[in-house]
N, C-alpha and C positions, 0 to 999 in steps of 0.2 A: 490367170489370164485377165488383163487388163484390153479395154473396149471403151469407147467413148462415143456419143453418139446423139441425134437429138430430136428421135423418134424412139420409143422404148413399148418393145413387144415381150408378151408375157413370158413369165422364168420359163426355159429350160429343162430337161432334168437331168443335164448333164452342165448344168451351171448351178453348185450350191446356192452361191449368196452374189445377191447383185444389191449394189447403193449405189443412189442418182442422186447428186445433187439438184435438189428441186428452186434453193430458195439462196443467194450469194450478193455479195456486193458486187461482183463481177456475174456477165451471163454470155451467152451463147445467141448465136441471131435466131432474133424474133423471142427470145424470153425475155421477161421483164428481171429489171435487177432492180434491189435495192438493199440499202442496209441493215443486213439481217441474214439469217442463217436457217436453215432445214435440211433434213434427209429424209431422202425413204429407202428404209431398211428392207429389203425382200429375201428368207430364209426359207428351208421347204417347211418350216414350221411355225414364222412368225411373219405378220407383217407390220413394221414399226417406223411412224414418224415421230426421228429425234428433234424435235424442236420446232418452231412455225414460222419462224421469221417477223416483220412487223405485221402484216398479215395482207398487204397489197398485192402480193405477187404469188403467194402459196396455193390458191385456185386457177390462175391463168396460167401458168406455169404448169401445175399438177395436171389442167387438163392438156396443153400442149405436149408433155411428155405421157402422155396416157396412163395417168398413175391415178386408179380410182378410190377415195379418200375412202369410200362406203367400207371399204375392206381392210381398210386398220383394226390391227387388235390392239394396240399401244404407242402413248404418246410418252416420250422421254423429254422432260424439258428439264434442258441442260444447268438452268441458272433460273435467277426469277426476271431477266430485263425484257424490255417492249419489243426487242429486235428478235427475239427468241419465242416468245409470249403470246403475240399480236393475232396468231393466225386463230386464236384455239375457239372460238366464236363459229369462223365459219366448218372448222371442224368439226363439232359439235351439231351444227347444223347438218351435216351430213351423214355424222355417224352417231347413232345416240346408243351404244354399247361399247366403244373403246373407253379402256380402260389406260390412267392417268398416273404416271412414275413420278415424283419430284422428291424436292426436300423441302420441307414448314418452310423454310427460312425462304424461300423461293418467294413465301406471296408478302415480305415484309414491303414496305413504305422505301425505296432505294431512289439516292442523289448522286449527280455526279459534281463536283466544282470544278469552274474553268476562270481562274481570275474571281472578280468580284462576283459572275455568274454562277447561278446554283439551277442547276435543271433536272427533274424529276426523270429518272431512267426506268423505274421497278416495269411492273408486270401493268399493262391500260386497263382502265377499270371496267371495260366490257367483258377485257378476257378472265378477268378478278370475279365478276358476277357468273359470266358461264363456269368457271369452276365450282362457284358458291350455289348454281343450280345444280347440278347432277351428284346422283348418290352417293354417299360417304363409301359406297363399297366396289366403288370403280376407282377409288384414290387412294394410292399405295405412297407411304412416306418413306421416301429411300435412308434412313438416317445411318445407315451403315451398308454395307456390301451386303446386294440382294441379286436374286437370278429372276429374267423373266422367262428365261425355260432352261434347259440341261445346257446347255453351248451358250449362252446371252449373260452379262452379267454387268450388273451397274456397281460403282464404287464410293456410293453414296460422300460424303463427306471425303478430302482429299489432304491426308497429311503434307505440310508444308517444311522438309526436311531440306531444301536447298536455301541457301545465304543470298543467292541471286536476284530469286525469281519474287516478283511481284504480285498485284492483281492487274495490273496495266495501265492502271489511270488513278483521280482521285477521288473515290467512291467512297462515300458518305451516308450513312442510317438517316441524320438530320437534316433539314433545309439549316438550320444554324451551324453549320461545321462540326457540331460536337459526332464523336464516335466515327472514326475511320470505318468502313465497311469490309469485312473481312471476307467477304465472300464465303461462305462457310458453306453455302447450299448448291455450289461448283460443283458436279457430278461429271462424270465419264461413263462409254458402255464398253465394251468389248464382245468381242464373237470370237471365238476359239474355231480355229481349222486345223486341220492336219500338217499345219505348216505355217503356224506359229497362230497369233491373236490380230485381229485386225480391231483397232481401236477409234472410237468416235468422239470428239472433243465439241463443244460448244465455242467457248471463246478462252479454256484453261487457265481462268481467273485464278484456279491453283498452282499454274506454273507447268508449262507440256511437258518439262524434265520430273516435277514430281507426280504429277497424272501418269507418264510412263513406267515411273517406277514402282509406283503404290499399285499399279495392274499386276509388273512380274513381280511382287511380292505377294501377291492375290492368287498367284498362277505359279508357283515357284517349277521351274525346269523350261519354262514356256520362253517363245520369244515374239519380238514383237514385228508384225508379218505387214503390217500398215497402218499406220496415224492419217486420220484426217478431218478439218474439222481448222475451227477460229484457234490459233496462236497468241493472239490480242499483245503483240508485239511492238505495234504505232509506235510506241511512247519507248522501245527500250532504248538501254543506256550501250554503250560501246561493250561492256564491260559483260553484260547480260548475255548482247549477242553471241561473243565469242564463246562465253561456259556454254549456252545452249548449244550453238553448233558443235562444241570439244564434246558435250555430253549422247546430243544426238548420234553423234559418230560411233562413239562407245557402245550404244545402246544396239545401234545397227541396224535399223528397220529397211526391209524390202523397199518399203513405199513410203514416202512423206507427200499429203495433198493437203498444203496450208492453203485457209479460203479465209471468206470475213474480214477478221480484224486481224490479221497476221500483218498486212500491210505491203508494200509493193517490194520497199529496200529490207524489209525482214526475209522476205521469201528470195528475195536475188541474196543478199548472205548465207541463207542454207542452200540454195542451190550450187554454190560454192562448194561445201561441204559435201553435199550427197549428190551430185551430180546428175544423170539421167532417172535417176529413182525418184528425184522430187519432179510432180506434175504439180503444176498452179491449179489450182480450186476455182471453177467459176460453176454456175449453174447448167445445167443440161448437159454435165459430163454422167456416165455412165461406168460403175465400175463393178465388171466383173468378175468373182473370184472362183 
C-alpha cells in the first residue's frame, strides 16, 4: 500500500515499513526544499536515516513531518558529498547513540569540474569534525555487503558491470584535475518484504541499472518491489537514457520514485517506460509498504 501524505503519525502494526521523504530538491507545501537528499526509514525493528541532505532543511522538515531525530538507531550515508552529508551535526546534536554506516572513501577530499571551475563537493567540514567526535564504535565501514538487521542490507562498494552508466558528472579527487573520482564509496540499502526488495539509492554514482542488479545478485530468487532515491541522470546522454529505460523495464520493479538529481527530463523518459508505477520524488511524500 502506497500513501502520500504531509502530516505523518506513528507506524501502525498493520503497516511493516513506512519511508518519508524528509529532505528533496523538490518538496511539498510548507517544507523546505533544497538540493540534497534524506529518508526516514521506519521498520518494526529499525529506525534509519539514509542520508541528511545539505543540512538546511533536515530539522524543519523532520519536525514538520513529526519524525523525531532522538529515535534514530542508524545513519546510512549514501556517498561522501555535502547534499547528502550536511545534516549530520544537527543529528548528532540530537542523538548522541545512533550509530553511523558509510564507506572510508566517503570522508575523502571530493571536486567536481564545470569548465575552468573547480568547486569542492566532498563531505563540509563541520559534518567532517562531528564524525571525528563520536566513538570509533558507533562507525561501521561498509566496505563490502553488511546487514543492519535480519531484513536491512547495505551493498557496500557497487560493481560497475554496465558500458553505459557513468558517475553523472565530472568528479574529481583533485582541485588540479588529476584522478577522475570513481566514486567507489557509492552505497545502496535494501529492505526485503515478502514481495520482493524495496531499495534506496542516494544519487547511484554506480549507475541505478548496476545498483539494481549487484542487490538481486545479493539476494538471488528475489525481486525488486521499489527503487527510490537520486538517479543523478542531469547530465545523461541519449544513449544512456534509453539502455536505462530498456534495462529498467527488464528488471520490472513495482515502484520507481526518482527524486534529487534524477532531473525533470530523466524522470518524464522513465515515466514513459513504467508508466503509472513511477511516482516523482519530492519531500513529504509518505510511503507505505
Amino acid at each position: 500500500m502506497i500513501t502520500e501524505a504531509n502530516q505523518s503519525d506513528s507506524l501502525r502494526s498493520d503497516q511493516t515499513i513506512r519511508i518519508t521523504i524528509l529532505v528533496d530538491d523538490h518538496a511539498g507545501h510548507g517544507l523546505m526544499q533544497e538540493h540534497g537528499f534524506s529518508l526516514w526509514i521506519e521498520t518494526p525493528e529499525k529506525r534509519i536515516l539514509f542520508d541528511t541532505g545539505q543540512g538546511e532543511a533536515l530539522l524543519p522538515n523532520s519536525r514538520i513531518m513529526g519524525v523525531d531525530l532522538s529515535t534514530c538507531d542508524d545513519v546510512v550515508l549514501s556517498h561522501g558529498h555535502y547534499d547528502h552529508t550536511g545534516g549530520l551535526p544537527d543529528l548528532f546534536q540530537k542523538n548522541q547513540r545512533v550509530k553511523v554506516y558509510c564507506h572510508p572513501g566517503a570522508l575523502l577530499p571530493r571536486h567536481e569540474a564545470g569548465g575552468k571551475n573547480v568547486r569542492s563537493v566532498g563531505i563540509p567540514s563541520d559534518s567532517l569534525y562531528s564524525l571525528e567526535s563520536i566513538p570509533d564504535t558507533r562507525i561501521h565501514w561498509a566496505t563490502g555487503p553488511c546487514r543492519l538487521s535480519d531484513g536491512i542490507g547495505l551493498t557496500g562498494p557497487i560493481p560497475r558491470s554496465t558500458g553505459y552508466e557513468d558517475t553523472g558528472g565530472a568528479f574529481i579527487l583533485h582541485p588540479d584535475l588529476r584522478d577522475p573520482d570513481p566514486m567507489d564509496d557509492d552505497l545502496a540499502l535494501w529492505i526485503e518484504t515478502e514481495t520482493g526488495l524495496i531499495v534506496c539509492v542516494g544519487c547511484s554514482h554506480a549507475g541505478v541499472i548496476n545498483t539494481l542488479q549487484y542487490i538481486l545478485d545479493l539476494n538471488p530468487g528475489s525481486k525488486i518491489r521499489a527503487v527510490l532515491g537520486g538517479f543523478h541522470m542531469l547530465h545523461a546522454s541519449s544513449d544512456r537514457m534509453e539502455r536505462t529505460e530498456f534495462e529498467l523495464h527488464n528488471i520490472n520493479p513495482d515502484l520507481v520514485i526518482p527524486c534529487h538529481c534524477t532531473g525533470d527530463a530523466a524522470t518524464k523518459g522513465l515515466a514513459k517506460t513504467m508508466g503509472n508505477r513511477l511516482i516523482a520524488g519530492e519531500a513529504g511524500q509518505v510511503f507505505h509498504f
